[in-house]
MOPAC internal coordinates of N, CA, C and O (Angstrom, degrees):
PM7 1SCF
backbone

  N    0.0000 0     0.00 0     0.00 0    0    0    0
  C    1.4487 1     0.00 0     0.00 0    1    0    0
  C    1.5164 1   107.98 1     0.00 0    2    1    0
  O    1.2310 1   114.26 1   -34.56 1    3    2    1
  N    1.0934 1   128.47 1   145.44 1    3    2    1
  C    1.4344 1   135.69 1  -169.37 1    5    3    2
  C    1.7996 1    91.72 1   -95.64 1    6    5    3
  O    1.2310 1   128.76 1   -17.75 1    7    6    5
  N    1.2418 1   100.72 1   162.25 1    7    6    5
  C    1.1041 1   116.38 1  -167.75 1    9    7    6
  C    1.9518 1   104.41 1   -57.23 1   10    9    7
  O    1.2310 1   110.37 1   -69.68 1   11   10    9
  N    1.0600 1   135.70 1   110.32 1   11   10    9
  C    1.4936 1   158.24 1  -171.40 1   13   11   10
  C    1.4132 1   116.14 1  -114.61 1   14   13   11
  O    1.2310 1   129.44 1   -36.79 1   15   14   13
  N    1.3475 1    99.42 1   143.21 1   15   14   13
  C    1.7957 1    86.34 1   171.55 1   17   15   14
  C    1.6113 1    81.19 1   -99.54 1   18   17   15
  O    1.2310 1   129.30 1     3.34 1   19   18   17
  N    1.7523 1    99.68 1  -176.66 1   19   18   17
  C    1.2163 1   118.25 1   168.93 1   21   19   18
  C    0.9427 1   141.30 1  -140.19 1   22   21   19
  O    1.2310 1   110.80 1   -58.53 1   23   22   21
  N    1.2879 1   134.91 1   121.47 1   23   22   21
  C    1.6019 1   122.72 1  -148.01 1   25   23   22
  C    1.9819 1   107.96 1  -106.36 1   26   25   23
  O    1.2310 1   110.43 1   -16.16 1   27   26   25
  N    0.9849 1   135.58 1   163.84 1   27   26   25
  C    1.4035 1   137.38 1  -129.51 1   29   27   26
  C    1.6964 1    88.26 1  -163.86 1   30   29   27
  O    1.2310 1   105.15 1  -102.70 1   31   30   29
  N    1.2751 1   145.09 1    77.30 1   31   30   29
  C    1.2562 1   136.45 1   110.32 1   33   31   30
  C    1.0650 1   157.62 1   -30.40 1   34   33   31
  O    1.2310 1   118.61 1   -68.94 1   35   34   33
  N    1.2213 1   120.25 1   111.06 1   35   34   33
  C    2.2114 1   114.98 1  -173.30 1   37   35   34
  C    1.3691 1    97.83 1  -147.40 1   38   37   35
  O    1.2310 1   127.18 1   -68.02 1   39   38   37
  N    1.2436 1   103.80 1   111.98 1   39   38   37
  C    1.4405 1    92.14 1   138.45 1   41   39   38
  C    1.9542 1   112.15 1  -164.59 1   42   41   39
  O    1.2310 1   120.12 1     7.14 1   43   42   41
  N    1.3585 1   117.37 1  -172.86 1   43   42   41
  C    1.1916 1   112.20 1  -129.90 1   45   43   42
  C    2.1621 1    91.48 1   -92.70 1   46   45   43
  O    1.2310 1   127.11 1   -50.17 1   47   46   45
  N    1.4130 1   103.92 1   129.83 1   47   46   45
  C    1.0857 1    98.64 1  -167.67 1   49   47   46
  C    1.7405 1   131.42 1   102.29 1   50   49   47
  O    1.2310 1   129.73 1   -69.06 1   51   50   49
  N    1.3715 1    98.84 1   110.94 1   51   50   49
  C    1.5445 1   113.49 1  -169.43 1   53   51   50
  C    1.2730 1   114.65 1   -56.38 1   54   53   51
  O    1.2310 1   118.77 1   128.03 1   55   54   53
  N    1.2047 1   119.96 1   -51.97 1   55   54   53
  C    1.3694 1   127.21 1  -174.29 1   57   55   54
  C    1.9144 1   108.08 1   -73.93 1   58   57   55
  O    1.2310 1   129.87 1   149.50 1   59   58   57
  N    1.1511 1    98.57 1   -30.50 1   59   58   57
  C    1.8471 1    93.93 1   171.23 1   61   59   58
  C    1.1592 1    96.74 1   -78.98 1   62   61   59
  O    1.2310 1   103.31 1   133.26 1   63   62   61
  N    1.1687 1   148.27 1   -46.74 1   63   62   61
  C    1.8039 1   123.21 1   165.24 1   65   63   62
  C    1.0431 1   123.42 1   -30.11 1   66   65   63
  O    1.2310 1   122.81 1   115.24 1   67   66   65
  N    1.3455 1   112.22 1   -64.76 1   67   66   65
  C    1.3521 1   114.58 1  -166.75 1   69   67   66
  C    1.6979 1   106.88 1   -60.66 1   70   69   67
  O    1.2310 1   121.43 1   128.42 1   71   70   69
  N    1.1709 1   114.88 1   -51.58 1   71   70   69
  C    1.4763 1   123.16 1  -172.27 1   73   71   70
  C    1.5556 1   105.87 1   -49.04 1   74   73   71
  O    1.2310 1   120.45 1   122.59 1   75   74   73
  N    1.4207 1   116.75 1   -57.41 1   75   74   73
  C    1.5427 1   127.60 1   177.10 1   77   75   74
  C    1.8734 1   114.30 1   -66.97 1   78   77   75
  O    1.2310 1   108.88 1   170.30 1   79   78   77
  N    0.9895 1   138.42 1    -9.70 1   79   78   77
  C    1.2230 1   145.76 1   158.61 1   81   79   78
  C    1.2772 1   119.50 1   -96.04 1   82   81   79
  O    1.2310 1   118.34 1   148.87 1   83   82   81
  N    1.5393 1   120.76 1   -31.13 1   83   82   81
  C    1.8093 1   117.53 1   152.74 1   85   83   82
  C    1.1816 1   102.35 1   -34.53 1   86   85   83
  O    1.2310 1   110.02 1   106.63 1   87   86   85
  N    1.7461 1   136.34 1   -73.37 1   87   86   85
  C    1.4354 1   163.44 1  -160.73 1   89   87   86
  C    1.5321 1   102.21 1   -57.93 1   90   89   87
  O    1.2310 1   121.14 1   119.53 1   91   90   89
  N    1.4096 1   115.42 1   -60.47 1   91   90   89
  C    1.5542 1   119.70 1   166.91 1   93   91   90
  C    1.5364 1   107.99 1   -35.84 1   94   93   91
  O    1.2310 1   122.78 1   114.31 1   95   94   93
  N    1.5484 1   112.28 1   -65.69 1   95   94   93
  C    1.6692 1   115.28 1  -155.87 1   97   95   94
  C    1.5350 1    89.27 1   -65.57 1   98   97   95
  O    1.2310 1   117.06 1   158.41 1   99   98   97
  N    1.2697 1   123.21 1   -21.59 1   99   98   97
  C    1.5743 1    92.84 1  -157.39 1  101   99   98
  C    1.2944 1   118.89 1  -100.05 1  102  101   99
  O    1.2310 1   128.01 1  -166.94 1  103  102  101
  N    1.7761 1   102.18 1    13.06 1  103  102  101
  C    1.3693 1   112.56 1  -167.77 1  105  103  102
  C    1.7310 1   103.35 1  -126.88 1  106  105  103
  O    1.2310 1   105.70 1   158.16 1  107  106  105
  N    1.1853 1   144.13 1   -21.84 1  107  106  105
  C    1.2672 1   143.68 1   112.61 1  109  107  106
  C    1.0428 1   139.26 1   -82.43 1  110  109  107
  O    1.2310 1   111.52 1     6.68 1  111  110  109
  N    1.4551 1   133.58 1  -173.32 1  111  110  109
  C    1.4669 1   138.88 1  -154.47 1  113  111  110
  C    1.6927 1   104.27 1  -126.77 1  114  113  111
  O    1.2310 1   128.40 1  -104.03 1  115  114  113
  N    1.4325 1   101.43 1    75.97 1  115  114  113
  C    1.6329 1   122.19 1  -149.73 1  117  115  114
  C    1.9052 1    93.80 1  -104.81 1  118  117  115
  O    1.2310 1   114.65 1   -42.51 1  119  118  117
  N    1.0210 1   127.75 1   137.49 1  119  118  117
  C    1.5033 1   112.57 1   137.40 1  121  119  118
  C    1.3416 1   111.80 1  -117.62 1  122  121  119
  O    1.2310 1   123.15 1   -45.86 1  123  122  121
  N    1.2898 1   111.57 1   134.14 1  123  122  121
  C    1.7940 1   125.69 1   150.55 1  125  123  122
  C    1.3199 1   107.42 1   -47.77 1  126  125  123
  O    1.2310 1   129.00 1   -40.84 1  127  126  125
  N    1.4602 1   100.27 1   139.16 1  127  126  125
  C    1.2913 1   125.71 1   175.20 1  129  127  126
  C    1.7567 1   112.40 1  -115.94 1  130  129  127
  O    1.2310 1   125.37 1   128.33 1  131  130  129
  N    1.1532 1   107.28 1   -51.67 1  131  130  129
  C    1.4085 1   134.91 1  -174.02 1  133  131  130
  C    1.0328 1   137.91 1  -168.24 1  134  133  131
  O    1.2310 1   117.66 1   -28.69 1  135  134  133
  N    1.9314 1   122.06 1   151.31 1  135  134  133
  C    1.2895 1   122.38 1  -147.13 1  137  135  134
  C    1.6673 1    84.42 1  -131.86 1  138  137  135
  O    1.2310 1   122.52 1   -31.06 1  139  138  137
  N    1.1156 1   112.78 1   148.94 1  139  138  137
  C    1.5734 1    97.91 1   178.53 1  141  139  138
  C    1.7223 1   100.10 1  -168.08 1  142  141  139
  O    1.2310 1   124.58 1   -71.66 1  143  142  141
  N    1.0948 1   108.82 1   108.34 1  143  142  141
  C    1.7799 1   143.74 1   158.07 1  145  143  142
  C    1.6828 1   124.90 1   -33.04 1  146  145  143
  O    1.2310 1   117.71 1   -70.37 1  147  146  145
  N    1.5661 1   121.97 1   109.63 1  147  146  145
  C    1.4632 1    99.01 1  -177.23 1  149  147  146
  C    1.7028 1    85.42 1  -146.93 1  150  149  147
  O    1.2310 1   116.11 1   -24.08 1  151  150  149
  N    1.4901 1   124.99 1   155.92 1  151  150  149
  C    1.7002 1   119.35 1   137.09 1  153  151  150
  C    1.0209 1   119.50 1   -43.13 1  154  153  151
  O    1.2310 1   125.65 1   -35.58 1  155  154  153
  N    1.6350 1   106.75 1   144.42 1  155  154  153
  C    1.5691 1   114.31 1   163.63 1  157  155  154
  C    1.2733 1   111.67 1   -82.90 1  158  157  155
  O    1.2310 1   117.36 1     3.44 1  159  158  157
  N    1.1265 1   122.62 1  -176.56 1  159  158  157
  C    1.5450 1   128.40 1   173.88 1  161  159  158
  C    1.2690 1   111.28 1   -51.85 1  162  161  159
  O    1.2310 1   126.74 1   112.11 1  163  162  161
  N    1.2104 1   104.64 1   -67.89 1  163  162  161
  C    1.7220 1    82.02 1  -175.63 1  165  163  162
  C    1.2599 1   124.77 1  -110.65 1  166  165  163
  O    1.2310 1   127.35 1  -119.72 1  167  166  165
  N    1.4054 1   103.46 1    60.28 1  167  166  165
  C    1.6449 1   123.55 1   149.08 1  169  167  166
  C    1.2879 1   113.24 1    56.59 1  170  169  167
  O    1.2310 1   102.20 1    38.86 1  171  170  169
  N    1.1910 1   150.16 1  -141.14 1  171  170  169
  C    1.2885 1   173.23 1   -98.93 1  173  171  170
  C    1.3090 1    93.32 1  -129.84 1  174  173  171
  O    1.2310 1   113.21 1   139.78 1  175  174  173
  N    1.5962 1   130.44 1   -40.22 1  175  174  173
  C    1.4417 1   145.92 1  -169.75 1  177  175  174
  C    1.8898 1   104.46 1   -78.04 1  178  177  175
  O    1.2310 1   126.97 1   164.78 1  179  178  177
  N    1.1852 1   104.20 1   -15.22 1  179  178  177
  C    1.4991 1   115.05 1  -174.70 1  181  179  178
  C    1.8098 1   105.77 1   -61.81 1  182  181  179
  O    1.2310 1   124.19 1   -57.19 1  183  182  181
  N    1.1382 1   109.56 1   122.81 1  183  182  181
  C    1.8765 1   111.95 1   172.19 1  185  183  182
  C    2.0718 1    84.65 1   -45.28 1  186  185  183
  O    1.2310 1   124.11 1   103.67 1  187  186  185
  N    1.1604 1   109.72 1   -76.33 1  187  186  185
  C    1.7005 1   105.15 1   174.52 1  189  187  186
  C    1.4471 1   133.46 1  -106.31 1  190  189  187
  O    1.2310 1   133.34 1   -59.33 1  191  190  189
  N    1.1893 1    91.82 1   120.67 1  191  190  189
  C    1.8155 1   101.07 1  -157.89 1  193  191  190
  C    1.3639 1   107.18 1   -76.48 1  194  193  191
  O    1.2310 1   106.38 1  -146.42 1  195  194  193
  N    1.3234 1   142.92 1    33.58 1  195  194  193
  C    0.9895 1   137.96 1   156.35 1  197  195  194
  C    1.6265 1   136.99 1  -139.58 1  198  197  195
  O    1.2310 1   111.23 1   -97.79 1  199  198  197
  N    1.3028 1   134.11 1    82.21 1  199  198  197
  C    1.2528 1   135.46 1   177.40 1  201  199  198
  C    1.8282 1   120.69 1   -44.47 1  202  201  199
  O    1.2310 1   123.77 1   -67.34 1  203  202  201
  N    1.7157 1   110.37 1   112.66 1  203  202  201
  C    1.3103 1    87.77 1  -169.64 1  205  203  202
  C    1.5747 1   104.24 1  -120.46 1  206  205  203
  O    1.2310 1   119.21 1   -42.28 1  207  206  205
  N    1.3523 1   119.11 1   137.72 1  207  206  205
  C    1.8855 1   110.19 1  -168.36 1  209  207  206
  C    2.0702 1    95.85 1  -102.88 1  210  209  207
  O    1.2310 1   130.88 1   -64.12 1  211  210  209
  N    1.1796 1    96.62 1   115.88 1  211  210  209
  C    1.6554 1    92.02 1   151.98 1  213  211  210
  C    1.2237 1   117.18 1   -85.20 1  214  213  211
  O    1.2310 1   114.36 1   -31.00 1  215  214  213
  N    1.3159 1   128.30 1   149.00 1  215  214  213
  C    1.8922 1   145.50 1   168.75 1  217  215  214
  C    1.7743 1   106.24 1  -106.07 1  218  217  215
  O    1.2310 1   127.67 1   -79.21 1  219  218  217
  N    1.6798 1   102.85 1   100.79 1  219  218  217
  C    1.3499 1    80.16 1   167.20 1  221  219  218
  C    1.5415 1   112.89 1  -130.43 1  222  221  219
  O    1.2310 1   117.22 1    15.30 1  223  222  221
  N    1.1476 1   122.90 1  -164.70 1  223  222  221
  C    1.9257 1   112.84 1  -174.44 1  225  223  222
  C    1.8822 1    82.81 1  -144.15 1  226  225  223
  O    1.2310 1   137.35 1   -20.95 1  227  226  225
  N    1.4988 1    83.99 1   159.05 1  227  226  225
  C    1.4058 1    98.09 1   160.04 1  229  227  226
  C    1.8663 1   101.86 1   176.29 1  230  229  227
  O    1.2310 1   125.01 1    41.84 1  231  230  229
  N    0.9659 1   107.98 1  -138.16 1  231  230  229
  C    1.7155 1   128.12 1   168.76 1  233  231  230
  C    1.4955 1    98.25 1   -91.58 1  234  233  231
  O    1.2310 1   132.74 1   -42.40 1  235  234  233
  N    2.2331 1    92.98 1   137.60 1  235  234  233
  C    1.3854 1   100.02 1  -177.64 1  237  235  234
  C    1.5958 1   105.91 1   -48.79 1  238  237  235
  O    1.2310 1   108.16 1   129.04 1  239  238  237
  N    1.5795 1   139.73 1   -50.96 1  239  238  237
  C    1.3942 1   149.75 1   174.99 1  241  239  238
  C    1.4019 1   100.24 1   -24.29 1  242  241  239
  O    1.2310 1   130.08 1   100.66 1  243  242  241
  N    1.3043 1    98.16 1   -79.34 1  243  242  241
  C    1.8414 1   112.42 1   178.88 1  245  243  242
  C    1.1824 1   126.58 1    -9.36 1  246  245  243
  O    1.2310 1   130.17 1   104.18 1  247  246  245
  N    1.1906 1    97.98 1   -75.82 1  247  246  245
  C    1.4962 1   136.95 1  -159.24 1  249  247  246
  C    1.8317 1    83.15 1   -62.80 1  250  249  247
  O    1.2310 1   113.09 1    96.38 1  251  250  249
  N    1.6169 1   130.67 1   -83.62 1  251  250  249
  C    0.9779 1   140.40 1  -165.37 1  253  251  250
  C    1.6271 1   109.14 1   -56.24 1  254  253  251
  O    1.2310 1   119.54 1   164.89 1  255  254  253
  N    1.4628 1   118.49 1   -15.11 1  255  254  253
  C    1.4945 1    94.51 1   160.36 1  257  255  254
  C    1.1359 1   107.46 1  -105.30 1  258  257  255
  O    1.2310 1   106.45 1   164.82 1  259  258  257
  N    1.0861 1   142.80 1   -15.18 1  259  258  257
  C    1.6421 1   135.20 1   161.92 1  261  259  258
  C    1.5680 1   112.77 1   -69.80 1  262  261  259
  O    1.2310 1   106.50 1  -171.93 1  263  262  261
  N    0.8143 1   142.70 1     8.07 1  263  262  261
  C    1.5177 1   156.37 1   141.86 1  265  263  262
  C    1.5069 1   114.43 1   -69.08 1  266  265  263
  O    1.2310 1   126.39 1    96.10 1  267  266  265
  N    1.3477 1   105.32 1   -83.90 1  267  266  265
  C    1.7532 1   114.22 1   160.69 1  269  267  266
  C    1.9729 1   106.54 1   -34.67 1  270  269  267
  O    1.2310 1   123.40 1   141.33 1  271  270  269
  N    1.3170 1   111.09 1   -38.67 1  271  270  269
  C    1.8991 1    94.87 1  -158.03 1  273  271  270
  C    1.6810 1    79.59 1   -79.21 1  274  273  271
  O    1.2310 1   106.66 1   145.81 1  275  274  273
  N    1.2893 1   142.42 1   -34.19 1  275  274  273
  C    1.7671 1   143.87 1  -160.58 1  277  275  274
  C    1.2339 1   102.35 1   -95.08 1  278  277  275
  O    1.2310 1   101.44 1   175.28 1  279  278  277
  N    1.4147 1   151.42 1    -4.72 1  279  278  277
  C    1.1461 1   143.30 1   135.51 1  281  279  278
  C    1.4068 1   117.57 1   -52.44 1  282  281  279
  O    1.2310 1   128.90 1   122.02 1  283  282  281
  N    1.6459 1   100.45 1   -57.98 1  283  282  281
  C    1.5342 1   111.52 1  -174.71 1  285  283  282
  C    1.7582 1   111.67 1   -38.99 1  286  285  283
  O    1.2310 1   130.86 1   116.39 1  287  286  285
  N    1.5537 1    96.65 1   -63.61 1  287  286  285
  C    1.2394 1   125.89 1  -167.91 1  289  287  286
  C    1.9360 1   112.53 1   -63.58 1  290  289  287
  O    1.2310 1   125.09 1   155.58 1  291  290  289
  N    1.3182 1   107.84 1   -24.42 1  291  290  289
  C    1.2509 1   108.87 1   168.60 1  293  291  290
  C    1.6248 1   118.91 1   -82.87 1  294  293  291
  O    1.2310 1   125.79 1   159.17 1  295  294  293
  N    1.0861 1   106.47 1   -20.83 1  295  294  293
  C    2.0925 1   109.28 1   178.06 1  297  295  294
  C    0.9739 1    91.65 1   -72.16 1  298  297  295
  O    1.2310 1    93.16 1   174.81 1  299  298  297
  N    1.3994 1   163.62 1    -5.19 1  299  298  297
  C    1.1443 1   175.06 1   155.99 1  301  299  298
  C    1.9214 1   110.73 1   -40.26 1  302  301  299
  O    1.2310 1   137.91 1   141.47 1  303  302  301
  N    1.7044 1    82.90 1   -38.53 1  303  302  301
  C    1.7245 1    93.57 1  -151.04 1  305  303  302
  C    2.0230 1    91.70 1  -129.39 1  306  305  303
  O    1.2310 1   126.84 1   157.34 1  307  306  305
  N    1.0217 1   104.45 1   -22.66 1  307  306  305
  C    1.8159 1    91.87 1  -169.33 1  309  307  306
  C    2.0566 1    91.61 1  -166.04 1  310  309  307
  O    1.2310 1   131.46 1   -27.16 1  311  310  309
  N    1.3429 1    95.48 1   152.84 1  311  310  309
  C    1.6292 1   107.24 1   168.36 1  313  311  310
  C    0.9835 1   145.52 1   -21.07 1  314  313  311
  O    1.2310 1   100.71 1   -96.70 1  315  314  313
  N    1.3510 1   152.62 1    83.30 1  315  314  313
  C    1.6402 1   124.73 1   174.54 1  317  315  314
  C    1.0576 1   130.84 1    -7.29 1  318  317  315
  O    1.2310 1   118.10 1   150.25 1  319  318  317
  N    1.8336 1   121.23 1   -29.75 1  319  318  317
  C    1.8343 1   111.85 1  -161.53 1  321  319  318
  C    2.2233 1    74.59 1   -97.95 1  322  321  319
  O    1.2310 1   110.55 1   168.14 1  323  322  321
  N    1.0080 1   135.37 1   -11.86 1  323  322  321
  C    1.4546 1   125.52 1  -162.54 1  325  323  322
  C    1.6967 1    97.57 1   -95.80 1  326  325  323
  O    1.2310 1   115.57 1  -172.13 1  327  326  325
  N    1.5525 1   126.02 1     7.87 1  327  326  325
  C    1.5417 1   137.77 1   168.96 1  329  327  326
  C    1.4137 1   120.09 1   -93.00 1  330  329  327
  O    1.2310 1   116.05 1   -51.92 1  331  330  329
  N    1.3581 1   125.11 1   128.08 1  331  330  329
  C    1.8162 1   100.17 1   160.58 1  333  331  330
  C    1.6075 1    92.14 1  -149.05 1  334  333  331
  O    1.2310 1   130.78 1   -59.59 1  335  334  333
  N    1.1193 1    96.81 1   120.41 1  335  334  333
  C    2.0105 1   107.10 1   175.87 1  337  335  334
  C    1.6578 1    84.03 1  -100.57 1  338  337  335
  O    1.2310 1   133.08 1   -31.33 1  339  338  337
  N    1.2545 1    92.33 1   148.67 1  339  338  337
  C    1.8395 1   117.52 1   150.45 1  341  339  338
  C    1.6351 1   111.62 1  -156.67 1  342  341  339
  O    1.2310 1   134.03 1   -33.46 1  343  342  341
  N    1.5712 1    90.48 1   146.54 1  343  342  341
  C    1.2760 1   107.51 1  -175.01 1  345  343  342
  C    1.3822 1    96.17 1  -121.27 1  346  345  343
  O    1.2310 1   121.32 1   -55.36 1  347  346  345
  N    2.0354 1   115.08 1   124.64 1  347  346  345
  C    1.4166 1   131.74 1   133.76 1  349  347  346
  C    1.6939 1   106.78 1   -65.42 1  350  349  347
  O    1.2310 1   124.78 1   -47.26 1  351  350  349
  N    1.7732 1   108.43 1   132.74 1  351  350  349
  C    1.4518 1    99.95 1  -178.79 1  353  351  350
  C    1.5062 1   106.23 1   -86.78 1  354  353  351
  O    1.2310 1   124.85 1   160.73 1  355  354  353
  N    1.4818 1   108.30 1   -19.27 1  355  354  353
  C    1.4533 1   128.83 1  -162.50 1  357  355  354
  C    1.5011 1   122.81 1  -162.37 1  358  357  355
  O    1.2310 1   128.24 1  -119.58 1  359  358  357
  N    1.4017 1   101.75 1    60.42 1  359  358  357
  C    1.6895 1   126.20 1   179.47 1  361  359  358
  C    1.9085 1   102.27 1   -50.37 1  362  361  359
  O    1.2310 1   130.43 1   -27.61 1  363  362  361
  N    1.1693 1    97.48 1   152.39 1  363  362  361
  C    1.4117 1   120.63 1  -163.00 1  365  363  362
  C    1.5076 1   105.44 1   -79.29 1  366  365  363
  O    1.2310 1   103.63 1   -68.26 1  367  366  365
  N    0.9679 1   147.73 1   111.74 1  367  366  365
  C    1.6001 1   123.36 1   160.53 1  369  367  366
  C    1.4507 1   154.96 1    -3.88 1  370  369  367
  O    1.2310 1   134.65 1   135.45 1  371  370  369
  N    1.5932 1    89.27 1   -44.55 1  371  370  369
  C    1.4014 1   117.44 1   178.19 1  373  371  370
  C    1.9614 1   101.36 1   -77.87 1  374  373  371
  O    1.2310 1   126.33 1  -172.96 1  375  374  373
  N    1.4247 1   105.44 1     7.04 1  375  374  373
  C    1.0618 1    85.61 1  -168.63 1  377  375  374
  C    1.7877 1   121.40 1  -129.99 1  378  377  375
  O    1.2310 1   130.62 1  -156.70 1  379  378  377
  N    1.6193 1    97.12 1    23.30 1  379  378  377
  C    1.4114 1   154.41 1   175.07 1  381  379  378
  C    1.6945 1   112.40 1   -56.44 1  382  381  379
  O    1.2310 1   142.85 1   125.58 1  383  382  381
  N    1.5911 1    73.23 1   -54.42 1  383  382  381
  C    2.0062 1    74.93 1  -177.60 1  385  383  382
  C    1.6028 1   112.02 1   -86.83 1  386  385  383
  O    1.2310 1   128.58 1   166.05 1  387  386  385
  N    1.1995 1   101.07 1   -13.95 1  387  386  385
  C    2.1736 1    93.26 1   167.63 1  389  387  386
  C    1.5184 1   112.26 1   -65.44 1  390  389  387
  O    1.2310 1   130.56 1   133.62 1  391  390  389
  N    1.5688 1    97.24 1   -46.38 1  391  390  389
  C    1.6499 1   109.98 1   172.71 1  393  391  390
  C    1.6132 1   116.88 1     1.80 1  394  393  391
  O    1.2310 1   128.84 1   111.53 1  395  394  393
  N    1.4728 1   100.57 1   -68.47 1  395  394  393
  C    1.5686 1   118.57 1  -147.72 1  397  395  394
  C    1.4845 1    91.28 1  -105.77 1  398  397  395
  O    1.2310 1   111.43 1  -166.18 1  399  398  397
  N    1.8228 1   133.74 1    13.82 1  399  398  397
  C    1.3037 1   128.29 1   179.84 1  401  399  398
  C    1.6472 1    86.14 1  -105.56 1  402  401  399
  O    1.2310 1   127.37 1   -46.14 1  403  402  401
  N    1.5043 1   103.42 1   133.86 1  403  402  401
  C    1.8540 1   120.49 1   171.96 1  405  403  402
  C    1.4793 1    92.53 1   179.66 1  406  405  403
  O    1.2310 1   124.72 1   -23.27 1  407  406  405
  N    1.6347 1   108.54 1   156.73 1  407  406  405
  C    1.1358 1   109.98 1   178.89 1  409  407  406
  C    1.5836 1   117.66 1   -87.70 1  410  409  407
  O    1.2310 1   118.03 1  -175.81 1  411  410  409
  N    1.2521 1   121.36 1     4.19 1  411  410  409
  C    1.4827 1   129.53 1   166.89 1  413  411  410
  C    1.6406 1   113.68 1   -77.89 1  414  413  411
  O    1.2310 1   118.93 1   -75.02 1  415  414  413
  N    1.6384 1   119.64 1   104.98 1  415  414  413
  C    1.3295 1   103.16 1  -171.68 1  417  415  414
  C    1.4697 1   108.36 1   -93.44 1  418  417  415
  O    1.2310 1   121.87 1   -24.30 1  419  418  417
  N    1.7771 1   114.03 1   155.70 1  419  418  417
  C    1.4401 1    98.46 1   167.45 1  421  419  418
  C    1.2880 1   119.01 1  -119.06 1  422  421  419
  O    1.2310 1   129.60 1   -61.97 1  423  422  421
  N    1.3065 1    99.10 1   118.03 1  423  422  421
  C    1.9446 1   116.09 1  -162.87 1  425  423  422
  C    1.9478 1    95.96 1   -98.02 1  426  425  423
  O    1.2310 1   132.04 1   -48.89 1  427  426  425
  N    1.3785 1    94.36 1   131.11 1  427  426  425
  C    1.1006 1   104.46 1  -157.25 1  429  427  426
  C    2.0010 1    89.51 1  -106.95 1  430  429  427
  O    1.2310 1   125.06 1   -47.24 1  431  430  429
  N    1.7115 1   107.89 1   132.76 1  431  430  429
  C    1.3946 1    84.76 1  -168.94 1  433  431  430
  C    1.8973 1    90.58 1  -117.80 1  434  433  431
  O    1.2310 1   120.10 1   180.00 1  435  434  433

């Protein structure tokens, strides 16, 4: 991978991912890498029991307005403290092959 930033999505709930990263892709020049599934803190007790992180790369620009448009677009659907974007401006190489590790597979038919 050539030098990429990387953008770092979470927040609580599958379907607000997806909905808030539709909005992301269509507003920078983003690719998905990976979707990846965890509990929230408090488990089973969670209004939504599932924390989900997308991995995506693009241009440092990119990346930071498709972050900003999936924040926006998630207050929409769940909390500010239930959001956390981060941006690598310039992720390492070595760090390429986690990229494509999440427990969401994409089976190509």
């Amino acid at each position: 991978m050539k030098k990429k930033a990387l953008g770092l999505l979470e927040v609580q709930g599958y379907s607000v991912a997806l909905a808030v990263m539709d909005k992301a892709c269509k507003s920078a020049d983003i690719e998905i890498k990976a979707i990846d599934c965890n509990n929230p803190k408090a488990g089973d007790n969670a209004h939504i029991p599932v924390v989900v992180q997308v991995k995506f790369v693009g241009s440092v620009s990119d990346v930071k307005v498709a972050l900003e448009v999936a924040r926006e677009a998630a207050l929409k659907y769940i909390p500010n403290e239930e959001i956390v974007t981060r941006c690598i401006a310039s992720c390492h190489e070595e760090l390429e092959i986690l990229l494509n590790v999440g427990k969401v597979k994409n089976k190509q038919i």
